[in-house]
C-alpha positions in Angstrom: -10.5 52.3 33.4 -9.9 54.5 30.4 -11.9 57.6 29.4 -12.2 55.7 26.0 -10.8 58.5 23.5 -8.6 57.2 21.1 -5.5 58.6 21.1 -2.9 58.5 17.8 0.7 58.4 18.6 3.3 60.9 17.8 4.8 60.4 14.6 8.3 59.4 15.8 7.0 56.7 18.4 8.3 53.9 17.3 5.0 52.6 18.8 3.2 53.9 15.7 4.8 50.7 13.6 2.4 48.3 15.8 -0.1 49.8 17.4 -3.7 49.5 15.9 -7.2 50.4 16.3 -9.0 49.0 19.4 -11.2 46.1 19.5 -13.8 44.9 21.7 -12.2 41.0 20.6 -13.8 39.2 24.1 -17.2 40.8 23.7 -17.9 39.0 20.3 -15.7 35.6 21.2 -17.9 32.5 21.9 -15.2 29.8 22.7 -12.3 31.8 25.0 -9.4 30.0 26.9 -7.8 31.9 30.1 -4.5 31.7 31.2 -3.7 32.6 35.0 -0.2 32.7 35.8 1.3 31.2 39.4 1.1 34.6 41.4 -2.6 35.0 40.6 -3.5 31.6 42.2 -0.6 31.2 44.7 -0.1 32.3 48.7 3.2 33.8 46.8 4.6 30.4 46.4 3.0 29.3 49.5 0.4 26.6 47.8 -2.4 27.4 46.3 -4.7 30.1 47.2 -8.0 28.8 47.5 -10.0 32.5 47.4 -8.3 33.4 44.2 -9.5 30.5 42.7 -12.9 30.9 44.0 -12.8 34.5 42.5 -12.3 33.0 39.2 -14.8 30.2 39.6 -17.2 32.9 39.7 -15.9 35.1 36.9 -16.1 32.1 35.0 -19.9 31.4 35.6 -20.4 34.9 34.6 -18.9 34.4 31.4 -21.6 31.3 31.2 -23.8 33.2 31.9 -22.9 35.7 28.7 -23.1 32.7 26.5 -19.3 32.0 26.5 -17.5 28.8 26.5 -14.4 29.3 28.9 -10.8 26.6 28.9 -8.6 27.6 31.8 -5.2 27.2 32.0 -3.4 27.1 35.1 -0.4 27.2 36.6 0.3 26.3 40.0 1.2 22.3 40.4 4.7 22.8 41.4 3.8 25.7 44.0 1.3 23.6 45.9 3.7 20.2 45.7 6.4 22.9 47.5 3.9 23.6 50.3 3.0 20.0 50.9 6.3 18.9 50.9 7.6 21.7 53.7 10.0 23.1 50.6 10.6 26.7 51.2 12.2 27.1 47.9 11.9 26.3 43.9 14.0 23.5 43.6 17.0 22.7 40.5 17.0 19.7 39.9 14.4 18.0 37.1 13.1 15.0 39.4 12.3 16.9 42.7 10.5 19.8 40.4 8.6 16.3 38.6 7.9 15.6 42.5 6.5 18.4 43.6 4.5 18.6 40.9 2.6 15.2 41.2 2.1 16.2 44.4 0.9 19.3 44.2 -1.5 17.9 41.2 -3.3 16.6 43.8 -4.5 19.7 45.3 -4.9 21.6 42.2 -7.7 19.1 41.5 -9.1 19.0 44.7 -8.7 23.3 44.5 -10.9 24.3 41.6 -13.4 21.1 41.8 -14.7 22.0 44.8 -14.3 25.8 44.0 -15.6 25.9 40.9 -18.8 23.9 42.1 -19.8 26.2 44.6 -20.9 28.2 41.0 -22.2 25.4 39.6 -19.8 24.9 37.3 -18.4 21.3 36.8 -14.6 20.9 36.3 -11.9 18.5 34.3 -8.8 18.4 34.8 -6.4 17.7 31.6 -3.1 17.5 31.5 -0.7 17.9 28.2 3.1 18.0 27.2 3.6 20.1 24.5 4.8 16.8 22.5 0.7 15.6 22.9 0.2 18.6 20.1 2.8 17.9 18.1 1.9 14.0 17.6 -1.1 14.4 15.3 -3.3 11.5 16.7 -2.7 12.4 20.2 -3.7 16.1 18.8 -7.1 14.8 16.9 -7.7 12.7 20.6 -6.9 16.1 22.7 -9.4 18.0 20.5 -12.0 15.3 21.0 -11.9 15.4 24.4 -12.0 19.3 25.0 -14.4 19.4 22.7 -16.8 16.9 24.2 -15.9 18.7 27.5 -17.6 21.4 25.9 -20.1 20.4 24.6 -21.9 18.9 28.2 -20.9 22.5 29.7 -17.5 21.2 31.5 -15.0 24.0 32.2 -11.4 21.8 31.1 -8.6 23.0 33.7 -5.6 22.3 31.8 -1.9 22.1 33.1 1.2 21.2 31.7 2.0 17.5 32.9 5.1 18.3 34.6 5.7 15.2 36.1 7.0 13.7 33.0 8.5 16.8 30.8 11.9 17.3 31.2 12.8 20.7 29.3 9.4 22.5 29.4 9.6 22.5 33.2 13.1 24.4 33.1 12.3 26.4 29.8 8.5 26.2 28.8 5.5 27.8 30.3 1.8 28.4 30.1 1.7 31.1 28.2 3.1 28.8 25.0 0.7 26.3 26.4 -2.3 28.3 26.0 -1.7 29.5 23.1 -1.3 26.2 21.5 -4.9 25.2 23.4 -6.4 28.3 21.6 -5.7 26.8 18.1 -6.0 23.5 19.1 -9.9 24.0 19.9 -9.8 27.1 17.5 -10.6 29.6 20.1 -11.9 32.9 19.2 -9.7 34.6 21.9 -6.7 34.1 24.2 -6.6 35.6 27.6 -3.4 35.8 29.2 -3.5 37.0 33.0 -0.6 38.4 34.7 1.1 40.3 37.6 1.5 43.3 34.7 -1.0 45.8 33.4 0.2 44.3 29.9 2.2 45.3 27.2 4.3 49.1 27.8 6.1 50.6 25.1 9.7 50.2 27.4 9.8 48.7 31.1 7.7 50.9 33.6 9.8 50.3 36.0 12.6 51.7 34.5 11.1 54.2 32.2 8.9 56.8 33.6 7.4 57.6 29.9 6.9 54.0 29.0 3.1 53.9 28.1 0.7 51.2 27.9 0.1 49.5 24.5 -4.0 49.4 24.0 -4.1 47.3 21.2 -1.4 45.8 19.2 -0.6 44.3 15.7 -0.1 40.1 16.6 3.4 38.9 15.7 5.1 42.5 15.0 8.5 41.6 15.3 9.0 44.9 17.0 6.9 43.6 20.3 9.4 41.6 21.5 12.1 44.1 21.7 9.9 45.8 23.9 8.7 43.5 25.8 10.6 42.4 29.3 12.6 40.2 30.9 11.7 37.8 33.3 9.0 37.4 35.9 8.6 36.7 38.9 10.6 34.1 41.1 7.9 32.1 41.0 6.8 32.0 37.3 9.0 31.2 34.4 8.2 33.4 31.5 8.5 37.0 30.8 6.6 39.7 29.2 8.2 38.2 26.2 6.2 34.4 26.7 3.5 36.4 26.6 3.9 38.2 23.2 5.1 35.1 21.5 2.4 33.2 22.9 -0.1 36.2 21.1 2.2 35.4 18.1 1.4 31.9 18.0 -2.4 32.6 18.8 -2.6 34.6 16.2 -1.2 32.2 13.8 -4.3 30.4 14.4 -6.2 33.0 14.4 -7.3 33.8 17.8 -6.6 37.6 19.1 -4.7 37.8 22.6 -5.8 40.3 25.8 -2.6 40.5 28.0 -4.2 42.2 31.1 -3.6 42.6 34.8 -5.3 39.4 36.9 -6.0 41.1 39.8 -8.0 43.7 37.9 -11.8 42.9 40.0 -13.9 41.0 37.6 -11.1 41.5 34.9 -13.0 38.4 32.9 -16.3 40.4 32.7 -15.7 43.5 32.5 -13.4 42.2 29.2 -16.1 40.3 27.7 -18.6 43.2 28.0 -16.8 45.4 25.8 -14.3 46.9 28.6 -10.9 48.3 27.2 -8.4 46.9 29.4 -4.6 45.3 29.4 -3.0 45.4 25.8 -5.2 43.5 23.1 -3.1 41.9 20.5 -5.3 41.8 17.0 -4.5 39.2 14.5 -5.2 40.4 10.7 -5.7 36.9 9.6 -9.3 35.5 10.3 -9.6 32.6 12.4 -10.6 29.6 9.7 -8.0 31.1 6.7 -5.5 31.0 9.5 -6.3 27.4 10.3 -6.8 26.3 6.3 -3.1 28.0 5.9 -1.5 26.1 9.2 -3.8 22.7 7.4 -2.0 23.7 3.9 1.5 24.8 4.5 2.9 23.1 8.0 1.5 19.6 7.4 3.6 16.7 5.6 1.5 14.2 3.5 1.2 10.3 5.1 -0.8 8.9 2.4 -3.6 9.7 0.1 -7.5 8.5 -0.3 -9.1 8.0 -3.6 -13.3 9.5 -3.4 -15.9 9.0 -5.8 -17.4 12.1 -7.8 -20.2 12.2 -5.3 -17.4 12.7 -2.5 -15.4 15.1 -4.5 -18.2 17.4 -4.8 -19.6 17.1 -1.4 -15.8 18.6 -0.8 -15.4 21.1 -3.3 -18.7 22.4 -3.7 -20.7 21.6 -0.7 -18.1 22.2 2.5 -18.6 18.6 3.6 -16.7 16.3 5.9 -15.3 13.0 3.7 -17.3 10.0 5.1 -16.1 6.8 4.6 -18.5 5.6 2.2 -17.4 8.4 -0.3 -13.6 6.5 -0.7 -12.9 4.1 -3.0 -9.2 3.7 -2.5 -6.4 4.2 -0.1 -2.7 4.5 -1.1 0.2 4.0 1.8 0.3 3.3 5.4 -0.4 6.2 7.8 -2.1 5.9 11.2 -4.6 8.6 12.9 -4.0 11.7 12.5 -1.7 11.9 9.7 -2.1 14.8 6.8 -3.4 12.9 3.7 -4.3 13.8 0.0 -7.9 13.6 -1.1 -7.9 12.8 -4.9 -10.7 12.8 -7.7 -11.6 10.0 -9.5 -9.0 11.3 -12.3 -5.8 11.5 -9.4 -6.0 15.0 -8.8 -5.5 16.4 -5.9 -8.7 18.1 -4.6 -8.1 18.2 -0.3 -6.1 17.3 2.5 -6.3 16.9 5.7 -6.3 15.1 9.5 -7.5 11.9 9.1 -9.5 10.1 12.0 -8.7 6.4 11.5 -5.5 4.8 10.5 -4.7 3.4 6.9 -5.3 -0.1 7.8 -9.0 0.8 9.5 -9.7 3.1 6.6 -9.0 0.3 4.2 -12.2 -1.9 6.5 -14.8 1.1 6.5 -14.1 2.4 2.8 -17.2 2.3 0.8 -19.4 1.6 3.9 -21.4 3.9 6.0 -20.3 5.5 9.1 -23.1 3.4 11.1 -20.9 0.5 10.4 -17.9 1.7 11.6 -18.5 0.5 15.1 -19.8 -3.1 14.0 -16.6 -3.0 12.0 -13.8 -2.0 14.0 -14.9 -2.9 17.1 -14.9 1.3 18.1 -15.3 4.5 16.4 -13.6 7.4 16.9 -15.4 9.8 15.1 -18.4 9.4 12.5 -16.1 11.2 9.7 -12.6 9.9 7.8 -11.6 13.4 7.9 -14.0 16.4 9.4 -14.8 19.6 7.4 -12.9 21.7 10.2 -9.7 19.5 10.0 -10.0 20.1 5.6 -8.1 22.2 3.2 -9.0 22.4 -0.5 -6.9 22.6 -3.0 
């Protein structure tokens, strides 16, 4: 714990370029995804460790109980798969790390369902590749389903699905993975939990006047020179995941806490207003951040033609586009492309993710969104493209 005086640096730190004014960011987050690295719910490599997870099974109800919605994501898989299979070491090659961790899946599951209940707190496992965020329909179809997850009080375990990636199990880790969860559901705040007290101005370990960072400036270029090198033997990333992960949060606009996991009731303690680990600030607010990512990283598929009603309800009124408000569709696309939203005259007015393919928008155009269903057979979502998923022009 900290005596809570705020302390400014001396003017020749080179700290001073990204260091910033404290923020209590977990206290006022509502939707909050955790990341626990491999030592914090490990035997040290040997499998999981059921207590650990128990202890953040019960963190997490306490963060229920504050009115927070909580996404975990874990590491773990390939630890576990090790100790069922009698292997005493990380394996090299790509198929017996994709073995171990289908195995070890298996009791990751089993792990935090039965942990996690003993709260009364009701688990999901989910598990993503890095290329499911990157193709936009299996993005929009991600969102759904955390966001439904949600919604009926589910707490989504995510992994990475390293039975079928090939480079992220050498190279990746979850750290990149949460962050990308964080602006995939537009989280409010990134936790990132580690074997470290978080972010020092040089390696502690090396540097008896390196001092911990409080709070930070998100995606400072000058944070990664000091951050570390690599982790532990049993983890893959570094010091250095973590602050590009808080980079890439912050893109979307979600602040980062890099703390130490086996701080006791580290979650709470955050979310009441606690000043620990290294908080990362972002200076872009979370729905400009997402408008900007909507406006400047997206290609166009196609474009849809709206009625003045439509174009009003977007410009003026911060609506979603409904089906009935389109009156023409131009090119093929399919769900989740980035398409133009035009006026009556041809001007461009909006873009954004659109929820059903050209083809199927080309059936429900001009119809309400009760038909959808009766006329597609399904229906993804009651919108052609929701308000969140919009950018004006």
């Amino acid at each position: 714990m900290t005596d809570g005086v705020e302390r400014a640096p001396a003017a020749d730190d080179p700290a001073s370029q990204v260091e910033t004014g404290w923020q209590p960011v977990l206290a006022s987050a509502r939707l909050i995804v955790v990341k626990v690295g491999s030592t914090l719910v490990t035997n040290e490599g040997r499998g999981l460790d059921a207590e650990a997870i128990g202890r953040w099974g019960e963190q997490f109800a306490r963060l229920r109980a504050l009115g927070k919605q909580v996404v975990m994501v874990s590491s773990g898989a390939i630890a576990e798969g090790m100790k069922r299979l009698g292997w005493a070491r990380r394996p090299h090659e790509m198929h017996e790390l994709q073995a171990a961790a289908a195995v070890g899946q298996m009791g990751l599951a089993q792990v935090y369902e039965s942990r996690f209940r003993a709260f009364g707190l009701q688990t999901a496992q989910i598990l993503l590749t890095h290329d499911d965020l990157a193709d936009r329909s299996r993005y929009l179809n991600a969102r759904a389903t955390l966001v439904t997850l949600l919604e009926l009080g589910v707490v989504p375990i995510i992994n990475e699905n390293d039975t079928v990636v090939t480079e992220e199990i050498k190279f990746g880790d979850n750290d990149t993975l949460g962050a990308l969860v964080a602006n995939l559901i537009e989280a409010d705040a990134l936790v990132i939990l580690t074997d470290q007290q978080g972010l020092f101005t040089a390696d502690p370990r090396k540097d008896p006047q390196a001092r911990l960072l409080q709070a930070v400036r998100a995606g400072n270029p000058a944070l990664e020179a000091m951050a570390g090198g690599a982790g532990s033997s049993l983890g893959k990333g570094g010091m250095i995941t973590k602050v590009l992960a808080a980079r890439r949060a912050a893109g979307g606009g979600a602040d980062t806490v890099i703390a130490y996991g086996r701080e006791p009731s580290v979650l709470p303690r955050l979310a009441e207003g606690e000043r620990i680990g290294t908080t990362f600030i972002t200076e872009m607010p979370r729905l400009a951040a997402r408008k900007q990512w909507l406006a400047n990283h997206l290609q166009l598929g196609g474009s849809v033609r709206v009625d003045a009603g439509a174009a009003r309800a977007l410009q003026h009124d911060g609506k979603s586009l409904l089906p009935i408000g389109v009156i023409d569709v131009v090119g093929d696309f399919e769900r989740g492309a980035v398409v133009a939203c035009v006026d009556p005259d041809g001007n461009e007015i909006a873009r954004g993710l659109i929820n059903y393919s050209s083809s199927e928008t080309r059936r429900i155009m001009r119809r309400p969104s009760s038909d959808i269903e009766s006329l597609l057979g399904f229906m993804q979502e009651a919108e052609l493209i929701h308000r969140d998923n919009l950018v004006l022009r």
